[in-house]
C-alpha positions as CSV (number, residue, x, y, z in Angstrom):
1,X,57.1,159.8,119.3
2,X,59.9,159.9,116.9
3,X,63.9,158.7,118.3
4,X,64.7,162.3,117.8
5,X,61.8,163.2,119.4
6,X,62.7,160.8,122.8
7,X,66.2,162.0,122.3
8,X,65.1,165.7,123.3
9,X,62.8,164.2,125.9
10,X,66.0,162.4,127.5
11,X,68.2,165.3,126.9
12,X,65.7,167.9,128.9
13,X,65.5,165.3,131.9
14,X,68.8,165.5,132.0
15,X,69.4,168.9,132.1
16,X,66.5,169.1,134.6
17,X,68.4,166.5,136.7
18,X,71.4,168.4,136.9
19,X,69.8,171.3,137.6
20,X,68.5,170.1,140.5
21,X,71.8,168.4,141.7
22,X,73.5,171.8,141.3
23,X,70.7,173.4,143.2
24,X,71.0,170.6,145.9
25,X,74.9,170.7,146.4
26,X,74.2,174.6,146.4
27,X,72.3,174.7,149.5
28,X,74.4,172.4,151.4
29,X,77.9,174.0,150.3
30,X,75.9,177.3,151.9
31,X,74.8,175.6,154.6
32,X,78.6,174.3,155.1
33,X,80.0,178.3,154.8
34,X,77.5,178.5,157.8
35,X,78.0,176.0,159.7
36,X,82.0,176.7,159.0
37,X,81.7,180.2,160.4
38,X,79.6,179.1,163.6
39,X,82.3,176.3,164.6
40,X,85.0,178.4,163.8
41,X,83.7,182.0,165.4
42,X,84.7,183.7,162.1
43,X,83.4,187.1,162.1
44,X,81.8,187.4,158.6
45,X,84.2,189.6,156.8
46,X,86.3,187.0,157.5
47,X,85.5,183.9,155.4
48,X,85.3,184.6,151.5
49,X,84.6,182.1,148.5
50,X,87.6,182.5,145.7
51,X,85.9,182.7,142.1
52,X,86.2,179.4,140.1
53,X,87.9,181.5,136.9
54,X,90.1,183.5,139.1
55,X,91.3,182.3,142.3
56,X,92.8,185.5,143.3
57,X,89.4,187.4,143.2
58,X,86.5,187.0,146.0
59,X,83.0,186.4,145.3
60,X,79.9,186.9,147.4
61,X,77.8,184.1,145.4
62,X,78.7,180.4,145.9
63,X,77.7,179.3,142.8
64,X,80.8,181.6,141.1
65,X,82.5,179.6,143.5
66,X,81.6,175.8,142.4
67,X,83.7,174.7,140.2
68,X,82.5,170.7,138.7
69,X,86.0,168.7,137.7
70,X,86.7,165.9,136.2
71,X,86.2,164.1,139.9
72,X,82.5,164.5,139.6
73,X,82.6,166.4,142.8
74,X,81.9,170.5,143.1
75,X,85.3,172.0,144.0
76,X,84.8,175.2,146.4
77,X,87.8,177.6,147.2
78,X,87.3,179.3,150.4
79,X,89.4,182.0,151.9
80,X,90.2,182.7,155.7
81,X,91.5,186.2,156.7
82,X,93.5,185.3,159.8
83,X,95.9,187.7,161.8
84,X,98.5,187.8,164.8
85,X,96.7,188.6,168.1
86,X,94.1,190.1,166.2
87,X,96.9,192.9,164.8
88,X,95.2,194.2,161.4
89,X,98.2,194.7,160.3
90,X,99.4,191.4,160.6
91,X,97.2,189.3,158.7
92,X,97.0,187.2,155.7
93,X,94.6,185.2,153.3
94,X,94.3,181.5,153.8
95,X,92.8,179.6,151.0
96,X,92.0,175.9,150.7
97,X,89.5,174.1,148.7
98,X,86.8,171.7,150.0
99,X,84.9,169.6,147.7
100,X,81.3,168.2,148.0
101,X,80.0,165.5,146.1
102,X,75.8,164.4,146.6
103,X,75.7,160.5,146.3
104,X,71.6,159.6,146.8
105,X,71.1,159.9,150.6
106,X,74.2,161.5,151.5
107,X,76.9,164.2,150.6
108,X,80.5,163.4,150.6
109,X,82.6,165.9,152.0
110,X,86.4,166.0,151.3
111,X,89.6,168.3,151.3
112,X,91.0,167.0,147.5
113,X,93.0,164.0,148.1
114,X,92.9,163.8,151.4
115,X,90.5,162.4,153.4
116,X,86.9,162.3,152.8
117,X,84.0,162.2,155.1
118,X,80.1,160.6,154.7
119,X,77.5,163.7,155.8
120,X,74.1,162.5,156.3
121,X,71.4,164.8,156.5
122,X,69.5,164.2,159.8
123,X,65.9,166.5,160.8
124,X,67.3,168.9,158.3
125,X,70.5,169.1,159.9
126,X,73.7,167.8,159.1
127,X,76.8,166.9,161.6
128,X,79.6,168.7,160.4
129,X,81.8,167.8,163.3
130,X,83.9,165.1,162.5
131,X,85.0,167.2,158.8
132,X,85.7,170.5,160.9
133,X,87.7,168.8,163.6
134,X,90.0,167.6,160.8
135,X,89.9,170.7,158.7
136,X,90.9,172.5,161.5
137,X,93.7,170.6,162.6
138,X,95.3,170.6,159.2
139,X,95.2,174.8,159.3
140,X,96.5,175.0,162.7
141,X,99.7,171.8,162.1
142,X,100.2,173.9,159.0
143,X,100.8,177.1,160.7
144,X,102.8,175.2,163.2
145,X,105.1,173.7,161.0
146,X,105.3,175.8,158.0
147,X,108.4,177.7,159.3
148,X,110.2,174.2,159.9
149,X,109.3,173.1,156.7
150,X,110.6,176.9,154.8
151,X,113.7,176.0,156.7
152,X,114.6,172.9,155.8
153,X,113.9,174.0,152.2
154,X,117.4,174.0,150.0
155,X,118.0,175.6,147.4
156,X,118.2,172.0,145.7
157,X,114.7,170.8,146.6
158,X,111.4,171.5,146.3
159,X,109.6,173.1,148.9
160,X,107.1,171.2,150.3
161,X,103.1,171.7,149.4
162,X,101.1,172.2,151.8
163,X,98.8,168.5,152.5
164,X,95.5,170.2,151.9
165,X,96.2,173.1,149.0
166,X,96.4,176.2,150.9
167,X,97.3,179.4,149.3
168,X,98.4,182.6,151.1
169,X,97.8,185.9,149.0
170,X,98.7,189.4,150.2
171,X,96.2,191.3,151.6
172,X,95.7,195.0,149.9
């Protein structure tokens, strides 16, 4: 075999190998949407993935949602439509971004720089809880505070982002 020759021999590996990264950090960031709705009781028309080119458009197909970056880790914008009292026509979109990141027998699961959180997988299954517990205190101290923080706001300063990314958008 010629060095060119083992050259295209190491480049196909590696395109195999990332293929089946991709295909691994698919399933568990679909397993994570499921597991998400479950612990949350989001009806489905509820949780969206934002598209990777366009964050202001929905997608049905995670992989138009995973986004690699420079961090090595999949980024993955998801959207929660949430409303007051269940009034339709109070209600807003709620995005934030979790990223995934497969390290050989685990995942690492984080909200971008903030915390981040070892998932093993165990009899097929994997223990979300200690991630969601912290995900969802972030949304809910956000919503609790976020009128404080608009409030305090002057003209003079910047207005404070939000510790975990989230984006509201207008719902049509």
């Amino acid at each position: 075999m010629t060095r060119y020759e083992e050259l295209c021999k190491a480049y196909a590996k590696n395109l195999t190998d990332f293929r089946t990264y991709k295909e691994t950090c698919y399933r568990f960031a679909l397993t994570l949407m499921e597991e998400l709705k479950h612990e949350f009781n989001i009806p489905d028309d509820r949780l969206k993935l934002r598209s990777k080119d366009d964050p202001k458009e929905v997608t049905e197909n995670m992989l138009e949602a995973m986004d690699m970056q420079k961090d090595t880790f999949w980024h993955i914008r998801f959207s929660i439509t949430v409303c007051a009292d269940m009034d339709e026509q109070q209600k807003e979109s709620m995005s934030f971004e979790i990223s995934i990141k497969k390290v050989t027998a685990f995942f690492i699961l984080a909200i971008p720089n903030e915390r981040e959180f070892t998932i093993e997988e165990r009899d097929g299954n994997y223990n979300f809880r200690d991630f969601f517990d912290y995900l969802f205190n972030s949304l809910k101290t956000f919503y609790e505070q976020e009128l404080e923080r608009f409030l305090v706001t002057t003209p003079n300063t910047k207005k404070e982002q939000s510790p975990i990314g989230f984006r509201f958008d207008v719902i049509d």
